[in-house]
C-alpha positions in Angstrom: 6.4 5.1 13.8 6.0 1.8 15.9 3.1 0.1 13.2 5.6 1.5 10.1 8.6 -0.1 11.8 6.6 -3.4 12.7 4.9 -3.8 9.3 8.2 -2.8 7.5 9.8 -5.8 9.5 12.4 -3.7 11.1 13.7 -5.0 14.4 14.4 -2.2 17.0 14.0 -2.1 20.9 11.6 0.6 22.0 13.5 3.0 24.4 11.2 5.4 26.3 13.1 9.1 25.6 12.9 9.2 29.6 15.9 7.0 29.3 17.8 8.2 26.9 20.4 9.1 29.5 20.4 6.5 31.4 21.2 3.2 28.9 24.3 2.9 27.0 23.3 4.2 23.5 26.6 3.3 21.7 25.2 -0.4 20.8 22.9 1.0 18.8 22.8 2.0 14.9 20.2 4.0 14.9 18.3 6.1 16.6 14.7 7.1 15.7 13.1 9.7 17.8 9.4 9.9 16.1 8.5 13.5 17.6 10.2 13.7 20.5 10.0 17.6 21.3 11.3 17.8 24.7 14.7 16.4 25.9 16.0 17.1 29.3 20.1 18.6 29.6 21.0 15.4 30.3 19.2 13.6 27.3 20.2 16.2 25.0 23.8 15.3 26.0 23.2 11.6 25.6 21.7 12.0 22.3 24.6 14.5 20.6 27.4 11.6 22.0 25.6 8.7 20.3 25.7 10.5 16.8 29.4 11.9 17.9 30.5 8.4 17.9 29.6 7.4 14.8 25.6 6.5 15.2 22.7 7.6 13.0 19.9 9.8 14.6 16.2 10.1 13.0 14.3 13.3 14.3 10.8 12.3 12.4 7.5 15.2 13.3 8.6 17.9 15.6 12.7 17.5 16.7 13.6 18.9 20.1 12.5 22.4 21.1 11.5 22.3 24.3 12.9 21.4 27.9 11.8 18.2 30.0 8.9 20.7 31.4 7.8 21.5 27.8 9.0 25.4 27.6 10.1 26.4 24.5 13.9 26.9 24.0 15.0 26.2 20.6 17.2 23.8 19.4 19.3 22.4 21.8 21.1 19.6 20.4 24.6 20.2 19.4 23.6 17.9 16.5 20.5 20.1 15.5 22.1 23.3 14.0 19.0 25.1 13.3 16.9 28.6 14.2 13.6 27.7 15.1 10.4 29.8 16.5 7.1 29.1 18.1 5.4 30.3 15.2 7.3 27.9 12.6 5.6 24.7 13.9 2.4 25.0 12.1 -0.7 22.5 10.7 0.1 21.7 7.1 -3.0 20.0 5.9 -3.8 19.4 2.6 0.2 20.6 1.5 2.8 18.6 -0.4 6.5 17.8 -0.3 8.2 17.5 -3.9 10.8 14.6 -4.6 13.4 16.7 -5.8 16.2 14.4 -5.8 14.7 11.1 -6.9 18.4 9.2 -6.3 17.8 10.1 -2.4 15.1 7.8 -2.4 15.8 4.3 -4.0 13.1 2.3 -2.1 10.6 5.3 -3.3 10.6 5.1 -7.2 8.4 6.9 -9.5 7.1 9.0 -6.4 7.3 12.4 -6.9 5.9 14.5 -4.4 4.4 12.9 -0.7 1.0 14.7 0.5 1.3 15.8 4.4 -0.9 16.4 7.2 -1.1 17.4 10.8 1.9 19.3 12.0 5.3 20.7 10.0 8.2 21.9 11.7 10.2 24.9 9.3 13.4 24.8 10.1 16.3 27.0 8.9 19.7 25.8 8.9 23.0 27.2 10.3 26.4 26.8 8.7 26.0 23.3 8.3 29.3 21.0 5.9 27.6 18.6 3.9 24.5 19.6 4.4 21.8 17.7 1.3 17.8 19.4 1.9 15.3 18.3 -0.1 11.5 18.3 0.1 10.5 21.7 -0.6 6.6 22.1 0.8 4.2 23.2 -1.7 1.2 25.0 0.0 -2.3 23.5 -0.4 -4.2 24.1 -3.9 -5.9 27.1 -3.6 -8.8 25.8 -5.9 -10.1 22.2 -5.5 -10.9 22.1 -8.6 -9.3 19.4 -10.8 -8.0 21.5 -13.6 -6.7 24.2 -10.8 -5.6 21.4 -8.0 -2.0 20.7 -9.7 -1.2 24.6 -8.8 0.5 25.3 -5.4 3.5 27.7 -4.5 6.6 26.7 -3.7 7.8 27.7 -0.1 11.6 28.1 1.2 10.4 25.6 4.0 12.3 22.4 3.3 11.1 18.7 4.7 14.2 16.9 4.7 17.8 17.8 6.3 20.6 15.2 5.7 24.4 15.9 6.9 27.0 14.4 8.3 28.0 15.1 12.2 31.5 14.6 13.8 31.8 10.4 13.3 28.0 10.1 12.6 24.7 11.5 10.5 21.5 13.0 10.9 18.2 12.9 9.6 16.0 15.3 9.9 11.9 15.1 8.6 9.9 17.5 10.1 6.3 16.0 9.6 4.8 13.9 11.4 5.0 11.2 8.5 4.1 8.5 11.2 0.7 9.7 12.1 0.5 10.1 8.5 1.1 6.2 8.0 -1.6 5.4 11.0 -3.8 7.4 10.1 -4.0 7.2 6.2 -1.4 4.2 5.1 0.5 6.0 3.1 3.1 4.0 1.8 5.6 6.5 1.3 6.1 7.3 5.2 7.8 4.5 6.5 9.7 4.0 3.4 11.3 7.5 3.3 13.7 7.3 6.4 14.3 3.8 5.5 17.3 3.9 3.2 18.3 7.8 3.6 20.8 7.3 6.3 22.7 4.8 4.5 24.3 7.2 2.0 25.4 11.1 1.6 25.8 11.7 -1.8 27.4 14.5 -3.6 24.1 16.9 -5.6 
């Protein structure tokens, strides 16, 4: 996410998520954590106060599910209500995410679905107010073929979570859109978390 933030012209400071716990988060916005996957106890804490108070937290590629020595535990972050398994963090090469909600993305118009690679995060949500998802994965085309390659299943695996949290908000995109923006330039990556945030509208 660094090039998309740079190239975008976004000013930020780069924070290493070693210390999150130990700088004084509430000056701060946002938060961007581009597939951060293991938070200590003490950085999970540190995170779930900043979006308590009224910040705005980004979990881009795969959100927190493991401890600081990279053992799985599920989601830990008060501000993550989800179930997660091992086996739900998966290569999704050659899939797509459909637009569903065109208003959720101003700075994205006439886009409607965003091709992903590398890895994808399903996520299923708890009892969660407010709660907007979007992005429904389609699996890869089955046949290459161009009369066949517009054919793909819908799944129930969703790409983007959106809900309020105490005083604050949280985004949730679990693909790795900024390797996808390295690696390929696709413009849609580093515009989609861009505007999101900003807004929580009624659907």
């Amino acid at each position: 996410m660094y090039e998309a933030l740079v190239h975008q012209h976004i000013p930020f400071d780069p924070i290493h998520d070693g210390f999150l716990d130990k700088i004084d988060l509430s000056k701060y916005q946002f938060l961007l954590l581009p597939g951060v996957s293991c938070l200590s106890d003490a950085q999970n804490d540190a995170v779930d106060r900043f979006v308590s108070g009224g910040g705005q937290l980004v979990l881009t590629g795969t959100p927190p599910l493991r401890d600081q020595a990279g053992r799985w535990t599920g989601p830990r972050l008060k501000c993550l209500p989800f179930e997660a398994q091992p086996e739900n963090v998966h290569q999704a090469a050659g899939g797509y995410l459909m637009l569903s909600h065109p208003e959720l993305y101003p700075s994205l118009p006439g886009t409607g679905l965003i091709g992903i690679g590398f890895g994808f995060t399903q996520l299923e949500p708890k009892s969660i107010p407010g709660l907007v998802r979007d992005m429904p994965r389609r699996e890869p085309p089955k046949n290459n073929k161009p009369e066949f390659s517009n054919i793909a299943e819908l799944t129930e695996a969703y790409g983007m979570f959106l809900y309020p949290y105490e005083k604050g908000r949280v985004l949730v995109l679990p693909w790795a859109l900024g390797q996808m923006y390295r690696r390929y330039g696709i413009y849609e990556c580093p515009q989609t978390p861009g505007t999101m945030p900003l807004t929580l509208p009624e659907l």
